[in-house]
N, CA, C and O of each residue as an XYZ file, in Angstrom:
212
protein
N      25.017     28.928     12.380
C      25.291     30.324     12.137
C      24.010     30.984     11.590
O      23.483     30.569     10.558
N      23.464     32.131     12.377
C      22.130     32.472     11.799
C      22.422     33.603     10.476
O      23.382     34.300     10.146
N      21.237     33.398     10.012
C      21.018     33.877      8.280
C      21.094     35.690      9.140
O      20.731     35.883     10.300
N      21.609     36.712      8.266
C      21.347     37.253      8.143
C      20.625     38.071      7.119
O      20.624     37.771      5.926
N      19.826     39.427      7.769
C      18.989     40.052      6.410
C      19.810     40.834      5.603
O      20.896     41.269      5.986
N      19.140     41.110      4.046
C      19.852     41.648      3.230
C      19.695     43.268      3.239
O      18.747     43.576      2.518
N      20.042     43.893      3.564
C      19.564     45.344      3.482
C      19.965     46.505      2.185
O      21.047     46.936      1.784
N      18.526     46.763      1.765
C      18.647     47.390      0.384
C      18.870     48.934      0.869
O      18.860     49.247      2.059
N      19.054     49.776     -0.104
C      19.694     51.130     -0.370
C      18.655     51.787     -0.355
O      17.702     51.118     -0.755
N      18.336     53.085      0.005
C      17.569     54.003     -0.034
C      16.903     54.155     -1.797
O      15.787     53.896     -2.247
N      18.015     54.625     -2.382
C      17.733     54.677     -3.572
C      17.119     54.122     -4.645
O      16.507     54.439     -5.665
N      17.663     52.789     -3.795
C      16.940     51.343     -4.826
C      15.998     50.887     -4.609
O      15.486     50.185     -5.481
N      15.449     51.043     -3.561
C      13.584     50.862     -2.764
C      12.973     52.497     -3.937
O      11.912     52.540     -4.560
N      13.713     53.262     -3.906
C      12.539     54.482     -4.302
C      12.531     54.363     -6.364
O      11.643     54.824     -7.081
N      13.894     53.560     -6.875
C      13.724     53.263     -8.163
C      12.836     52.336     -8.187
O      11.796     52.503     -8.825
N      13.022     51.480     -7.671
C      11.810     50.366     -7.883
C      10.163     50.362     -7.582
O       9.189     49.786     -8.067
N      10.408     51.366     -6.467
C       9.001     51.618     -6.305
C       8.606     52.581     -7.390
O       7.416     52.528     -7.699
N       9.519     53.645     -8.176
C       8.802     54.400     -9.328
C       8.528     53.588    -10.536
O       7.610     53.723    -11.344
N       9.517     52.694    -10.516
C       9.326     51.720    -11.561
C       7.260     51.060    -11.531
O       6.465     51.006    -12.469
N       7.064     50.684    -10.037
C       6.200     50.143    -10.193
C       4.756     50.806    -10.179
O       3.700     50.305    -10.566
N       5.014     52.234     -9.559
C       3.919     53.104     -9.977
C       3.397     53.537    -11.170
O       2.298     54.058    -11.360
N       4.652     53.169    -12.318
C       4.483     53.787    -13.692
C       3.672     52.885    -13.880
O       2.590     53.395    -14.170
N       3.613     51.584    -13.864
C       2.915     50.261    -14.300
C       3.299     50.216    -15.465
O       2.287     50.377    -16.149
N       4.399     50.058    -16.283
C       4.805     50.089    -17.555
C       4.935     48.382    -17.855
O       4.727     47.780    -18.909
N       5.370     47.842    -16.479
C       6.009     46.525    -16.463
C       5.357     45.825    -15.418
O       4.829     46.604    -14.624
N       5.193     44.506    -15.113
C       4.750     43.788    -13.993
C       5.563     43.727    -12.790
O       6.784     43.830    -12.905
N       5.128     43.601    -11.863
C       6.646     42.974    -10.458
C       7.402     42.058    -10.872
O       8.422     41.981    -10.187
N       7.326     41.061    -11.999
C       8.395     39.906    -12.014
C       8.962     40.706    -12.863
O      10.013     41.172    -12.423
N       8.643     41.095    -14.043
C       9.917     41.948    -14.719
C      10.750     43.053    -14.290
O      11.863     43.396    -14.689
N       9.860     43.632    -13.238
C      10.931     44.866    -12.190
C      11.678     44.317    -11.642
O      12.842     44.712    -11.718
N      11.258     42.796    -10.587
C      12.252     42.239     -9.822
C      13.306     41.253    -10.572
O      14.292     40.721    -10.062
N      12.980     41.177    -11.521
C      14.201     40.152    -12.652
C      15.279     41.443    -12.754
O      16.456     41.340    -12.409
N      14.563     42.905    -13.387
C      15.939     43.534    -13.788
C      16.902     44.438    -12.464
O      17.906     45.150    -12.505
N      16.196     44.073    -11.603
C      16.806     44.854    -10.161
C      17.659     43.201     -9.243
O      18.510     43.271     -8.356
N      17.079     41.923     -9.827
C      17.606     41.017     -8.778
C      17.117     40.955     -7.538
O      17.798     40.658     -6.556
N      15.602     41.304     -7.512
C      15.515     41.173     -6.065
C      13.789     40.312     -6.213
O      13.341     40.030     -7.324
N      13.302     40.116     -5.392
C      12.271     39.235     -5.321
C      11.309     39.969     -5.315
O      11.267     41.105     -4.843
N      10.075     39.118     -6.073
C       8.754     40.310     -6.331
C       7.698     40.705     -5.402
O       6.885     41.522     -5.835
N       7.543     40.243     -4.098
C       7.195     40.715     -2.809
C       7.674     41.965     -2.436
O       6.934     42.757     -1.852
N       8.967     42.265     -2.737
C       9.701     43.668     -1.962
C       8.960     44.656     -3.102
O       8.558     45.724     -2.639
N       8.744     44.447     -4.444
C       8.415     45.554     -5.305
C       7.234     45.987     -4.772
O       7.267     47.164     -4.415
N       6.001     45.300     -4.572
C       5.210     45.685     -3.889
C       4.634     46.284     -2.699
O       3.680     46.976     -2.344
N       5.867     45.572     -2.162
C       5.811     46.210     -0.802
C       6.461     47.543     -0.638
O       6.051     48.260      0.274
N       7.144     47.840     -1.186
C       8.169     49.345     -1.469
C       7.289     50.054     -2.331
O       7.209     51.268     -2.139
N       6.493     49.456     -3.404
C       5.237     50.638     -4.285
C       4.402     50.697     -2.874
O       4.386     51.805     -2.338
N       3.657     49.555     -2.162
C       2.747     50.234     -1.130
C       3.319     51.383     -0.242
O       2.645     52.382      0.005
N       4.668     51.193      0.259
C       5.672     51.895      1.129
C       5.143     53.662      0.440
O       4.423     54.592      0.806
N       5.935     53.358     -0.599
C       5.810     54.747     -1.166
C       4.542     55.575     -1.643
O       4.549     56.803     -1.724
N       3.675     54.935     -1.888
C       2.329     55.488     -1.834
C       1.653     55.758     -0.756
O       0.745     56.577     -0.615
N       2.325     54.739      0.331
C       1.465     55.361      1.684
C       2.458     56.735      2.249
O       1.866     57.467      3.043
N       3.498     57.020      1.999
C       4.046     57.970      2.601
C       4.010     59.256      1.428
O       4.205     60.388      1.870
N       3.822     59.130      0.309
C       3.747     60.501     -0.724
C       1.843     61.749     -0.257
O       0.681     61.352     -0.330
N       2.211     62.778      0.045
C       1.262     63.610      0.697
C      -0.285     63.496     -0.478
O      -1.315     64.113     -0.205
């Protein structure tokens, strides 16, 4: 039976990515209090910095 992907929320890619622009906290402590793995934080801060004008 193949794995399927997990698909996150609009909302919760753009909290986490503000989370990680503030730089208040590292990616493992963003991705500990969201539950999600610390690759996506980064990749959702790059996401959102490449698309803000």
């Amino acid at each position: 039976m193949p794995r399927t992907r997990k698909n996150y929320a609009p909302n919760l890619k753009a909290k986490v990515a503000i989370e990680a622009i503030k730089g208040n906290k590292t990616a493992a402590q963003i991705a500990q209090t969201f539950s999600i793995h610390p690759t996506l934080v980064a990749g959702w801060k790059k996401q959102a910095l490449e698309q803000l004008p």
